[in-house]
N, C-alpha and C positions, 0 to 999 in steps of 0.2 A: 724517605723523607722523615719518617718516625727519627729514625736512627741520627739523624742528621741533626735535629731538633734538641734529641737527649744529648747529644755531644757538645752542642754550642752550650746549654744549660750547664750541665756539668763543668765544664770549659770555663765559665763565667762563675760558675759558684767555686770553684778552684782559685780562680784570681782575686775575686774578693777576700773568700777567708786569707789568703794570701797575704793580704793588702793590696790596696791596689794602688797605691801612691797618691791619694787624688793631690789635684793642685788644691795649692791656696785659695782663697777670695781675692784677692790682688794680681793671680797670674789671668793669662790664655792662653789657654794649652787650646789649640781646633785642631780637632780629623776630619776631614773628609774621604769620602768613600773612594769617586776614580776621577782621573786624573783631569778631565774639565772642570769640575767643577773645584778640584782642589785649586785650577788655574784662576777662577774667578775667585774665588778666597782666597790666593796668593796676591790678587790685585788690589778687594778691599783691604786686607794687612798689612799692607807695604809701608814701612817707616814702623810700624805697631809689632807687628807677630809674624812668624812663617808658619803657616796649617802644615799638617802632618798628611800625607796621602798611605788611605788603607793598602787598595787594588794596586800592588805595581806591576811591571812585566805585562806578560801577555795571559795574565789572569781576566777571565771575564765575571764579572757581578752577577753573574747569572748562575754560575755555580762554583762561587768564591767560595772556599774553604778558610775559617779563620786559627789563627796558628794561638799559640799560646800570647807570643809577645802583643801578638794582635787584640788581644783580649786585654791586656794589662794598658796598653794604648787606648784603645776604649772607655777601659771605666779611669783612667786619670785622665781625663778632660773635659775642659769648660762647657766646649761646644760642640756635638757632631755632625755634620751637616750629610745627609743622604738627599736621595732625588726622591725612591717610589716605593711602597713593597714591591710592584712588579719586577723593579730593575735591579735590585738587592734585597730579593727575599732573605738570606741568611739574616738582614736586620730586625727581623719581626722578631727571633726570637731572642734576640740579644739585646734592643732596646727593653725588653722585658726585665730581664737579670742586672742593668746596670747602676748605679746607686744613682740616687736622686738629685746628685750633686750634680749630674751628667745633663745638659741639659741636649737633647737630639731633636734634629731641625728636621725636617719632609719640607724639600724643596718644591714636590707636586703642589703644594698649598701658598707658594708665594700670589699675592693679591696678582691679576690683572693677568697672568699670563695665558697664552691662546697653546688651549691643549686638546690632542684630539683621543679617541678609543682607538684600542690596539683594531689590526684590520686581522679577521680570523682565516678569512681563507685563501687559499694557498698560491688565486690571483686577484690581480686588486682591477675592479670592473672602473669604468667611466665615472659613474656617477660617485664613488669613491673622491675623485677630486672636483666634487661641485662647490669645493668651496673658493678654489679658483686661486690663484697666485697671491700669497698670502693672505687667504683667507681666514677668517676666526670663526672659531667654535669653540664659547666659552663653556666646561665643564664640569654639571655640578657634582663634587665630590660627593654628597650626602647619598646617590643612586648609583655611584659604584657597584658593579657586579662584578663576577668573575669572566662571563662571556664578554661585558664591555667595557671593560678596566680601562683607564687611562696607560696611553702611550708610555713609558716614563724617559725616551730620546728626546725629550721636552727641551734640554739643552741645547740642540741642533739647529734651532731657531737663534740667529743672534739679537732678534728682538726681545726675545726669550731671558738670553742670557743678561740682557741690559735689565731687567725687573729683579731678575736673579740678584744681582748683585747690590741692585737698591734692596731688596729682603733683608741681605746678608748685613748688610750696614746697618739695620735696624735692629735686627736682631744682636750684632755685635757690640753697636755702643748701649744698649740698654746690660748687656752682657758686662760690659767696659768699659764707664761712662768714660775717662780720664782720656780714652782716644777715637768717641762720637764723632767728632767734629772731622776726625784725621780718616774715620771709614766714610764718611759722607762724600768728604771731597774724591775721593779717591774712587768711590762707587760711581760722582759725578765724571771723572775722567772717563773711567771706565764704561759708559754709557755714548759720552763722545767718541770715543774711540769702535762701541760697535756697530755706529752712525753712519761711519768711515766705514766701513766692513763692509756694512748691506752695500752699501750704493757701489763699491769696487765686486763683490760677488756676483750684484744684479748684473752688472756689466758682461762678467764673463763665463755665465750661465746662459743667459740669455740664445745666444747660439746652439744650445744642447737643445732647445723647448722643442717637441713632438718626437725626442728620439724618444724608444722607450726601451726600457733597460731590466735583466731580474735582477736582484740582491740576494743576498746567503739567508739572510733573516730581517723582519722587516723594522731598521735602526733606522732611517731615514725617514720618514716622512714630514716630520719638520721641517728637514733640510729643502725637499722635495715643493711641500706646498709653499715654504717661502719665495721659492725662483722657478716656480712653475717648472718644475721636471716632471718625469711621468714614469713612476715605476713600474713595471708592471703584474710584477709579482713576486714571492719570496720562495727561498727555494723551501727554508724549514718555519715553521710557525714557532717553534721555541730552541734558540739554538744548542739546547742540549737534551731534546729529544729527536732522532734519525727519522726523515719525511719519509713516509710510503713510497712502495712502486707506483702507485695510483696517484701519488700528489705528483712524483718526479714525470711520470706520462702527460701529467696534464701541463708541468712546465713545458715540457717540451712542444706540445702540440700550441702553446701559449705566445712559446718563439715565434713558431713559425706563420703563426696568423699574422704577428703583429709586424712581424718582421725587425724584431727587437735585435738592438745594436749588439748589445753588450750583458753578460753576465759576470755579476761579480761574485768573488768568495771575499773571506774576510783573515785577517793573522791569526788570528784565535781559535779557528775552526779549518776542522779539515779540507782541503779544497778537494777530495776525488768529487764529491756529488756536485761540484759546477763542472768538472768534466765530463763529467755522466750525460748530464741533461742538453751541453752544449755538441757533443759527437752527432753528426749529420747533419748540424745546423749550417747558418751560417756568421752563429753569431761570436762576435770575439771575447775573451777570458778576458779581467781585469780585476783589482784586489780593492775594495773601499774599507776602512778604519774608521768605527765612528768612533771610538774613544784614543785613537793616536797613542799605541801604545809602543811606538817606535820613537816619538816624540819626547825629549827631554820634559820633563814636570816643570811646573815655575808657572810664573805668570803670564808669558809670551807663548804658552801651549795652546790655550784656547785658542787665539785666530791663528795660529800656523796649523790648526787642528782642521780647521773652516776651510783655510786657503788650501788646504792637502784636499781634503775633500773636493772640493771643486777641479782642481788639479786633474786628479786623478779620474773622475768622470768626465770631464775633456778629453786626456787622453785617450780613451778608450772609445767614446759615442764621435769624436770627430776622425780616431785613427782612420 
């Protein structure tokens, strides 16, 4: 981690001496980190700007490596818009090194949004979802720890994303006064539009309730507690560190209580260890993407992101 640290720093102090191109006062140059959320700042800038997307491919934020050009992107722009330290640690140490002109957005801090703590063990018990079908638990950031860090799949929620993008707006036209008006309406679309979402998701979710299901790492639970799904547990607590024999045993024996439908892996991780733990079961393999990274970027990524999601756990918990 040291090593990783000194390199983004160096990295950073490379492209400044460099130059780093910044924009002007009149431009908008935005990055955003991966690719949902680049989707929802492709929706508030539509007519105004196209955001830059950091994460492409089947890179995961979790242990995103940044390249040089990625650093020169970086520090020439207006606005950077990230979700968490949890969910792109590489940004801790690189909003550090960027010049002042830069200004960097922590979407875990948009007003109103229902966000829960990472779940740490290796199955997620009943009482886990008392908060009941979309339930809230509002967050307070100032007693953040490390053992109870907020989620940062905060995204996965599309009521979520609807505040998300009233943020973005705000942050944008004070950014840019000259097109407030044009990220307002557009944040306002954009919120109709994820009105439409819930009530078509609730619909075809609703049939999945009381299967329960493991996941590769736990990205879901936003998704989950909005439509009442029921995970039951993950197979790795961070997905770039390898679960134990003892975590993988208890998945296993996790199955077979519950009598769980489905175990998913994910594109970005290796799928042997949902082989592993699903041999002698009877439960069936299936692949969930919480960031769609098979999904073209744009604006239309976010709910074809949602609608996969749901897709793809029907297919699996009703096969």
């Amino acid at each position: 981690m040291r090593q990783s640290r000194f390199r983004i720093g160096m990295l950073m102090a490379l492209v400044l001496a460099l130059g780093s191109g910044a924009a002007r006062a009149d431009d908008l140059s935005v990055v955003t980190t991966i690719k949902p959320i680049h989707s929802i700042a492709a929706a508030v800038l539509a007519g105004v700007a196209e955001p830059k997307l950091l994460i492409d491919g089947a890179a995961s934020p979790h242990t995103f490596s940044l390249k040089p050009s990625d650093a020169k992107t970086l520090a020439a722009a207006r606005v950077v818009f990230r979700v968490s330290d949890g969910l792109e640690p590489f940004m801790i140490k690189v909003m550090r090194s960027l010049p002042k002109s830069v200004q960097v957005v922590t979407l875990e801090k948009a007003p109103g949004l229902t966000l829960y703590p990472m779940r740490t063990g290796g199955t997620f018990e009943a009482d886990d979802h008392g908060h009941g079908k979309g339930g809230k638990h509002k967050h307070d950031h100032a007693h953040d720890d490390e053992k109870n860090a907020t989620d940062g799949h905060l995204f996965l929620d599309p009521a979520n994303a609807r505040l998300i993008a009233t943020y973005m707006a705000d942050v944008l036209g004070k950014a840019h006064p000259a097109g407030a008006d044009r990220f307002k309406a557009n944040a306002d679309a954009f919120g109709r539009e994820m009105g439409a979402l819930l009530t078509e998701l609730e619909a075809k979710t609703k049939p999945l309730a009381g299967r329960p299901f493991i996941v590769f790492h736990d990205a879901y639970q936003y998704f989950e507690r909005r439509f009442g799904l029921e995970a039951a547990g993950s197979v790795t607590v961070s997905p770039d560190v390898a679960p134990s024999a003892r975590r993988l045993s208890a998945l296993r024996r996790k199955i077979g209580e519950l009598k769980a439908v489905c175990v998913f892996s994910e594109p970005q991780f290796e799928p042997r260890l949902v082989v592993t733990i699903t041999e002698k079961t009877d439960a069936r393999r299936g692949v969930l993407d919480p960031l769609g990274v098979s999904i073209p970027a744009g604006p239309s990524h976010y709910t074809t992101l949602l609608r996969s999601l749901a897709a793809d756990l029907e297919a699996c918990l009703k096969g």
